[in-house]
N, C-alpha and C positions, 0 to 999 in steps of 0.2 A: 504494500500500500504506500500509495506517494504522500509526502509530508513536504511543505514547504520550508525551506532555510530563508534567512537573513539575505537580502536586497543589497547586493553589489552595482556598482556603477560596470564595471568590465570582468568578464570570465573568459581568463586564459584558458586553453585548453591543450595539454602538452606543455611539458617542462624540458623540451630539447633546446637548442641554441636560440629558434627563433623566439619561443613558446619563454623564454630566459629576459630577452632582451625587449618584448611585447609589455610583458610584466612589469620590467624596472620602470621604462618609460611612463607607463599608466600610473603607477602607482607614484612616481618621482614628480610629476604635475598633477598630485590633490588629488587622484579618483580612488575610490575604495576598489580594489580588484580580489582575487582570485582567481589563483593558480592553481587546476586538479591536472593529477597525474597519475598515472596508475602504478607507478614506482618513486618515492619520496627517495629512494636511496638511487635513483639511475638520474634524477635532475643534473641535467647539462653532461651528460657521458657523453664520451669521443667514440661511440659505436663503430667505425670502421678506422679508417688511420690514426695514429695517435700524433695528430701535426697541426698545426692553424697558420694561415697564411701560404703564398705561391705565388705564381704569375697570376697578377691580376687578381685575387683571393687577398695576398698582404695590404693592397690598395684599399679594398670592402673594410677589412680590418680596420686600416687606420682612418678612414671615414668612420664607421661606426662610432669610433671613440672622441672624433670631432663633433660629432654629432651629441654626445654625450650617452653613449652607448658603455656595454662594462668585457666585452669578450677582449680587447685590446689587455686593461687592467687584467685579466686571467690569465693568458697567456704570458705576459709579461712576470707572475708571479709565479709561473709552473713549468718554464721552458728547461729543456733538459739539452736542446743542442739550437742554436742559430746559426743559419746561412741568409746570405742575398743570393738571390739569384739571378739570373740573366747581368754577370757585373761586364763581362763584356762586348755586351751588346749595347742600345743606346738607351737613356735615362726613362724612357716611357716607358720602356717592358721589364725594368729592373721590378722586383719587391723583395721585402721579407718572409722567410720561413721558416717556423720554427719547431722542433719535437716539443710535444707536449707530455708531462707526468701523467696522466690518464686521472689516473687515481685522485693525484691533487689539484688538476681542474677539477675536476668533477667536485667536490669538496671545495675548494673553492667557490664555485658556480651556488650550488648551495648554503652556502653563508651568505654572500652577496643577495640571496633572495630572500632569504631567513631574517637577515639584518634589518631587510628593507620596510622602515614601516610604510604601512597602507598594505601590505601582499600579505593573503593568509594563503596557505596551503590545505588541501585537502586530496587525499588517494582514494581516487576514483574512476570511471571511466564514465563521459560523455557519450550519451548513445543517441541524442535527439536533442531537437529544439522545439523551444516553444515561441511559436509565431502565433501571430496576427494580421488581418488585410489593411492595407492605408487606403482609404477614403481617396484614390485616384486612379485615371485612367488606365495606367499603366501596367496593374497587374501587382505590385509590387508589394512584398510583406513585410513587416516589421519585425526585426528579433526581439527575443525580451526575456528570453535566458534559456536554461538548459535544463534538459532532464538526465539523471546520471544511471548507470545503472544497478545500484541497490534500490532503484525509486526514489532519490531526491530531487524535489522542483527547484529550482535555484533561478530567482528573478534577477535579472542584469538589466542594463542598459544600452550594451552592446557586449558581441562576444568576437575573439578572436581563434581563428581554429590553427592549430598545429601539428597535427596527427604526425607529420611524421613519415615513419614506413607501417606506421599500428593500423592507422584504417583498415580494418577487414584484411588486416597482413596474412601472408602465408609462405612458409619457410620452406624450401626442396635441399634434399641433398640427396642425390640418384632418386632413386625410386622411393624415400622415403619424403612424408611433405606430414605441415605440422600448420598450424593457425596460431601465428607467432609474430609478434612484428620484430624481433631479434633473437635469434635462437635462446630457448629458456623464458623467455617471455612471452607472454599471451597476448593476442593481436587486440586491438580494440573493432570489439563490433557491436553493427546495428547503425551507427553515426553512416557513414556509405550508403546502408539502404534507404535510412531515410532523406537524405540530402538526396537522391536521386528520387525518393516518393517527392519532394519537394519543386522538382522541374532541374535540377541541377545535371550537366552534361559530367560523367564522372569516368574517368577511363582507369585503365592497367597502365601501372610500371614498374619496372623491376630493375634492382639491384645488386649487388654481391658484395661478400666480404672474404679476404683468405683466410687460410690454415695459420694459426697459431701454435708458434715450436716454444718448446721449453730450451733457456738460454743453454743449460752445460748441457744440452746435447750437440750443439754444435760446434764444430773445427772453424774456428775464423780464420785461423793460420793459411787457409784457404781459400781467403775472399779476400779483396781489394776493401781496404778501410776508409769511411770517409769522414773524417774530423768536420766539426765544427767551425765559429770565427767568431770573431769577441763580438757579443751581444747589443743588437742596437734594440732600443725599447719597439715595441709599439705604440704605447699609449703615450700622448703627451703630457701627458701628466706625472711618466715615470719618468726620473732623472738617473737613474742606475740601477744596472742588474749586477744583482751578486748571487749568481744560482750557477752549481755543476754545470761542466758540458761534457757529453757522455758522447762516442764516437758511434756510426752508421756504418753499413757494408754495403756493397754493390758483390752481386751472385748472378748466373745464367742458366738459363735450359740452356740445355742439348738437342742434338735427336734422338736419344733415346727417351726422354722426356716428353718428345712430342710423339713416338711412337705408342706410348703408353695411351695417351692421351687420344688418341686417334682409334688406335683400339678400341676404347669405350666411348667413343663418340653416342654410341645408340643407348646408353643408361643416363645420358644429359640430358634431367628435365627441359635444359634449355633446345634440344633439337626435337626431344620425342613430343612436343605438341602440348606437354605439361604448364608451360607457361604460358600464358598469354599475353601477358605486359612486355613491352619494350626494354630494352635497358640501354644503358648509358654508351655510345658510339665512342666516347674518348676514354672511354674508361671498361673497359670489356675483359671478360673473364677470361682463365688462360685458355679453356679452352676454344670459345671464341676468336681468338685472338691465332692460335695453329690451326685454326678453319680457316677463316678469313687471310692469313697471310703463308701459305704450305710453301712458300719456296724459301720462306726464312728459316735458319737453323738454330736460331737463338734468341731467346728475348732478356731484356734487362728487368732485373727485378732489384727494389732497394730494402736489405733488411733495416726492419729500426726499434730501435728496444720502445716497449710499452711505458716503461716508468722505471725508477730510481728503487721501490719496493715490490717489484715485482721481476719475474724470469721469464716472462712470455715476450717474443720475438713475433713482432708484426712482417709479414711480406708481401711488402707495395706492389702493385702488379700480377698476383699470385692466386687472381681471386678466383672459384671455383664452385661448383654445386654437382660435379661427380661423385659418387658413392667414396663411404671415408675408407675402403678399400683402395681405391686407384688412386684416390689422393696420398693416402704414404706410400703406395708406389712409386707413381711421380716426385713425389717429395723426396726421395733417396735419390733418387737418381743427379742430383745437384752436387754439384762440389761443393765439399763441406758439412751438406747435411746426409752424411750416408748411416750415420744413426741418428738421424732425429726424432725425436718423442712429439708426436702430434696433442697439444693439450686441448685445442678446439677446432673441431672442423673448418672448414670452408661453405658457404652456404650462398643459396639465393632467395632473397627476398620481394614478394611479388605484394604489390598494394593499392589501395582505392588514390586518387587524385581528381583534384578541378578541375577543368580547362580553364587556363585561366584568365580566358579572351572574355568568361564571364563578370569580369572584376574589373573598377573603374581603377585609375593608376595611383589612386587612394591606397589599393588592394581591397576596398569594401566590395560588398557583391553587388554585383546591377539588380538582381532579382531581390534582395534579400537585404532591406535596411537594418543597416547596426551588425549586421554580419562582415567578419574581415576576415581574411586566408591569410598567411605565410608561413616559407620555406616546403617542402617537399611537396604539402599537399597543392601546390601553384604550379610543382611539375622541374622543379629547380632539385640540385643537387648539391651536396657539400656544406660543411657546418659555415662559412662565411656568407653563402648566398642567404639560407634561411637565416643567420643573426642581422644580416642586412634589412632584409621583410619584415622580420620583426620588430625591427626601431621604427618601421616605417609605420606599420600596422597598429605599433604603440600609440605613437602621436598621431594619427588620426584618429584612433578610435577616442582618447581624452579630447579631442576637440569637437567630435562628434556628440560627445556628453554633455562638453559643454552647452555645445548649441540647445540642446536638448533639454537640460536644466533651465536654461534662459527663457527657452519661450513659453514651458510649462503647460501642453497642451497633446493631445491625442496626435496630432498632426509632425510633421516631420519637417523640422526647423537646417537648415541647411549651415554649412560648417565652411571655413577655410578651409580647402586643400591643402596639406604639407606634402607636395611631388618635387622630387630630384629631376631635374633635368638631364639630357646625356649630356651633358658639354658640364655637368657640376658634378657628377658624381658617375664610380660604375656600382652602384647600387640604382640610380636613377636609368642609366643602358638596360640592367638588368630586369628590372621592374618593367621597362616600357617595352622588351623585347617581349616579354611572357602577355601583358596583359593585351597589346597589339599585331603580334605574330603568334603566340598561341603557343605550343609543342605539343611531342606526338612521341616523343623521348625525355628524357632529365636530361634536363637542361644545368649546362655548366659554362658557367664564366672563364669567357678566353680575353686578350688585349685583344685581339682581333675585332673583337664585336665592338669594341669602340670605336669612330672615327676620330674622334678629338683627343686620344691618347695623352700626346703630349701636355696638354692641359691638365689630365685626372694622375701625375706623377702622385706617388706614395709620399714623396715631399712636402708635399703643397695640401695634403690634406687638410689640415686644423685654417689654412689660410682661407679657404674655397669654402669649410662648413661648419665654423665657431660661429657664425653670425646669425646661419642656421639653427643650431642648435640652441645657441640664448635665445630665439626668438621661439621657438619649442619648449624654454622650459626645462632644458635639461645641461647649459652650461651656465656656470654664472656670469657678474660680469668682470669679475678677478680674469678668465679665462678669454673673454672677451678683447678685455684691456692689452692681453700678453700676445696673443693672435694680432691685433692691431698694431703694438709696438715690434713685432718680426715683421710685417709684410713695411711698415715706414725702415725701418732699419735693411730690408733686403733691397730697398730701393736706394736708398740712401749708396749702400755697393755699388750697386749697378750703374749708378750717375757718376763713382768713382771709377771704375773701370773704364765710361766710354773715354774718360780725359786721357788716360796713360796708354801714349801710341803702342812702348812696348806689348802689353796686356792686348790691343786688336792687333796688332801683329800674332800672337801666339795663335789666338781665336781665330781671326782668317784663317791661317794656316794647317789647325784641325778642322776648319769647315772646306777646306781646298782637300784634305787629306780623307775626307768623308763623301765627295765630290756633293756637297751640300750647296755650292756655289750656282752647281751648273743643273741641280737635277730638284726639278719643284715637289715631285712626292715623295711629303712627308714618312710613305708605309715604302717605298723601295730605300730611303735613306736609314730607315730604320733597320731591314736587312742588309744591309751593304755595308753599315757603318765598322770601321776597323779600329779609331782608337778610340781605348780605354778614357774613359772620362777619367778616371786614376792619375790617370800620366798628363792630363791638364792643371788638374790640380796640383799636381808634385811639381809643374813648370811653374805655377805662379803661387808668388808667396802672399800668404796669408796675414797681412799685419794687424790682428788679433780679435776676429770676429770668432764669434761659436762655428766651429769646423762647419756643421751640419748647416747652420746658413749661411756659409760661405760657398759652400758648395751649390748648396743650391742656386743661388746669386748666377754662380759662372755658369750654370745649366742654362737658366733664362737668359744670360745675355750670349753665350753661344749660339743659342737657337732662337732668337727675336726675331728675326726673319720667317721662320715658321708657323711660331705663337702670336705673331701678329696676321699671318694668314689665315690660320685655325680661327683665331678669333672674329675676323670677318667673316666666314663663314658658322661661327657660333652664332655672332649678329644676326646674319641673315634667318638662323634658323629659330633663335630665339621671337622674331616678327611674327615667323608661322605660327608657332606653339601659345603666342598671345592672343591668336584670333581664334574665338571661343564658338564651339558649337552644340546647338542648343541639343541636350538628350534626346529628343523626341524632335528631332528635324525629322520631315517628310522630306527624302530622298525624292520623291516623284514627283515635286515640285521641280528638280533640275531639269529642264530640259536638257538632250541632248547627252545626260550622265549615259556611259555604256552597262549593258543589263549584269556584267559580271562587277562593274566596280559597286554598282546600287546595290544589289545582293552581300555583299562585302562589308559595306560600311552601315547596312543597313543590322549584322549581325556583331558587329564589333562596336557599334557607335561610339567612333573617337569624341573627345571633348576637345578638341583642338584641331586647327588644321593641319600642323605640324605633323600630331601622331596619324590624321588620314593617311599623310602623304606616305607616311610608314607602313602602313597596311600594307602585307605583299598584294601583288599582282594590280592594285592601283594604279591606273596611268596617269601621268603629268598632266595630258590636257584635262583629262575628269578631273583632278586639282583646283585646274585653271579656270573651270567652269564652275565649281562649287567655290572659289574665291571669290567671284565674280558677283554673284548670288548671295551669299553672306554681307559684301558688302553692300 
């Protein structure tokens, strides 16, 4: 029998990365939240690699934490080994990455939500909502909280959903499958069926994770070692890290490795018809991976320890859902690990998802007011993509409350948008890729998908979205002030630099040496480029700024020529993105629109002209005719 609970302003749903960072935010600007999860001891687990940050991943990071986000602060308190990577390549596709202690983020991650007043917790599972219809044409219903399932009603104000891979999860490994949203845990069901009884487009996707060795079974004496590099924070707010750095391996298949593998092709739920969800195209399982590419002999795989108190060896690359028979076959067969003790299988995970072309770039649902989605269940993958969604997800849905408390009426009071643009964040790319282009895979953040790279440097972050984030509510203006006082002081450089002919002698001379002179794209200069921004630095001396904005400095005045073309064309696009289009525009009012762009926009309804123009298969001149029109 259902009983009703105490009247929350938002109800988190899921305590993963995004379900972490949804919470803080709601609860850090004044709304009474709640956070249910069906494991109190698994809030913020690093469920597949035990790493944060990458290409383009350490970027999300350090936004998040400009933003006034806390997964930068976690990281930075639990890293067990730092690299940059891409150092030399050019400054756009560099980031940070770091191993994580599993065990003490997670621990971490859980204090930070514990400590948090306004967040209660409760272990539960969300199986349903409780709606209402809004008094308007459109169809559209109102949320207004959730039902769990022991039977508790729990009224909100808006809810946020997180699931996860738990949506009506289910776990394969050969021929064995299990209703799990991570092996050992129980999948959350019922929330899937009903969001599809509800009009929602809900699909399949799937996942994997690898086999997990116990450390002293393996010979590393065997494998190529890969050390660490002195630690740069993530968070700006940390001034120094004093934590171990604990050293990584680099290991190969073989062919015999892939014969194994190839033999039991027919026991992979993933080929016998077992699965049905898609899975991640950049990120593919091994045995996927010796299907898909037979003339190669070897794949790279990166061992990397779990944590500081624990013996379990993660293998990046290694992932699999073959029976735990052929997997310690295969697993021996590796240099180094010819006795290794399997402690956890390899597995795949198959789960309910949103389309997430149903959600405005708020991430609120179009059907479903006061309802918000982020990370996995939006069809996105990786713990930075979902803590990204979820800061975003956070601070709409507090201002969605707000509104809502203001007008004090049955009716639905309308809010500021808090939307990242792509030319300001790659959390704003990413968002407007999913909620505009849709997927049909998990989706994961590349630099690629950016145009304006250069702009969203892992540098420039607190500069680009301190101003944001105070105005969110979630930096102060101590934070504000220090943001304001580097970008006056990095110009200040910059105005120093252009005077000292030596200093544009060097700078021409790497920009001659990059053929940056002669060649206008930004993305071929960006593969092509050959010197180390290291070796610019080490030519021009530093006469006593903080390294980190001195560097940056000489970034921006080496490539002003770029960033001032980027930036016209930011202009240009920022115009589109300003001209606003009404939710419920009649398309058939354009004359002349062609019948696949109407059909198109008429299912995705951009709020802008900018993100129409984004719509695949849009044509410029249907643009040019709905510009026309608008105006």
């Amino acid at each position: 029998m259902s009983f009703i609970s105490p009247a929350y302003d938002v109800i988190v749903v899921g305590a993963g990365h995004g379900g972490i960072e949804a919470a803080l935010a709601t609860a850090r600007t004044g709304f009474k939240t709640l956070l249910i999860t069906q494991s109190i001891d698994a809030i913020g687990w690093l469920s597949c690699n035990p790493s944060i940050g990458g290409i383009s991943k350490g970027n999300i990071v350090r936004e998040i934490d400009a933003l006034g986000g806390e997964m930068a602060k976690l990281i930075d308190k639990s890293m067990i080994q730092f690299r940059m990577l891409n150092k030399s390549r050019g400054p756009a596709v560099q980031a940070p990455r770091a191993q994580a202690d599993k065990l003490l983020y997670s621990t971490l991650a859980r204090k930070a939500v514990e400590d948090q007043q306004g967040i209660d917790l409760l272990q539960d599972t969300a199986v349903d909502l409780i709606t209402e219809p809004i008094k308007t044409s459109d169809g559209r219903l109102k949320c207004l909280g959730i039902i769990t399932e022991r039977g508790r009603t729990i009224p909100s104000t808006a809810v946020i959903l997180t699931t996860g891979t738990f949506m009506e999860g289910r776990v394969f490994i050969g021929e064995y499958e299990e209703q799990c949203g991570r092996l050992g845990e129980s999948s959350a069901l019922g929330l899937g069926k009903n969001l599809r009884r509800l009009g929602f487009a809900v699909g399949r996707l799937k996942t994997g994770t690898p086999p997990r060795i116990l450390r002293s079974s393996i010979d590393f004496s065997k494998l190529a070692i890969q050390n660490g590099e002195m630690p740069l924070p993530f968070s700006f707010s940390t001034k120094h890290i004093d934590r171990p750095s604990v050293p990584c391996w680099l290991a190969y298949t073989n062919p015999e490795t892939h014969r194994i593998i190839r033999e039991n092709f027919h026991r992979s739920p993933l080929f016998s018809g077992k699965i049905e969800g898609v899975g991640p195209r950049y990120c593919p399982s091994i045995e996927d991976k010796v299907n898909r590419f037979p003339q190669r002999d070897k794949h790279q795989l990166f061992i990397e320890p779990e944590g500081l108190s624990t013996q379990e060896i993660y293998l990046s690359g290694f992932s699999s859902s073959l029976p735990e028979e052929v997997q310690d076959a295969f697993m021996r067969t590796l240099l180094g690990f010819e006795k290794a003790v399997v402690t956890r299988p390899g597995y795949a995970v198959e789960y309910d998802y949103v389309e997430p072309t149903q959600l405005f770039p708020t991430l609120e649902t179009k059907h479903i007011s006061g309802l918000f989605c982020a990370g996995q269940i939006n069809g996105s993958s990786g713990y930075e993509e979902a803590a990204g969604q979820g800061l975003v997800a956070g601070i709409n849905a507090s201002r969605y409350c707000k509104a809502q408390l203001q007008k004090g009426s049955a009716e639905i009071a309308p809010y500021e948008p808090f939307v990242l643009a792509r030319s300001e964040a790659y959390i704003g790319v990413l968002i407007d890729d999913l909620v505009t282009l849709g997927t049909k895979e998990p989706y994961r953040m590349f630099t690629a998908r950016a145009e304006y790279r250069l702009a969203l440097r892992h540098d420039t972050c607190n500069e680009r979205l301190c101003e944001k984030g105070f105005k969110a509510g979630l930096r102060t203006q101590k934070d504000l002030d220090e943001a304001n006082a580097r970008i006056a002081e990095k110009t200040e450089i910059i105005s120093r630099l252009r005077k000292d002919p030596k200093i544009a002698k060097l700078i021409f001379s790497s920009r001659k040496n990059e053929d940056l002179c002669n060649n206008d794209d930004f993305d071929d200069t960006e593969q092509n480029a050959t010197i180390k921004e290291n070796q610019l630095f080490a030519d021009i001396e530093n006469p006593g700024y903080p390294q980190d904005l001195w560097q940056a400095a000489l970034i921006d005045y080496k490539y002003e020529h770029y960033i001032e073309k980027q930036n016209r064309r930011i202009e240009k696009m920022r115009r589109m993105d300003e001209t606003k289009v009404p939710h419920n525009f009649d398309y058939e009012k354009v004359a002349g629109l062609s019948a696949e762009s109407r059909q198109k926009l008429e299912k995705i309804r951009p709020q802008t002209l900018g993100q129409a123009g984004r719509i695949s298969g849009i044509r410029q001149s249907d643009i040019m005719l709905l510009m026309v029109y608008l105006r």
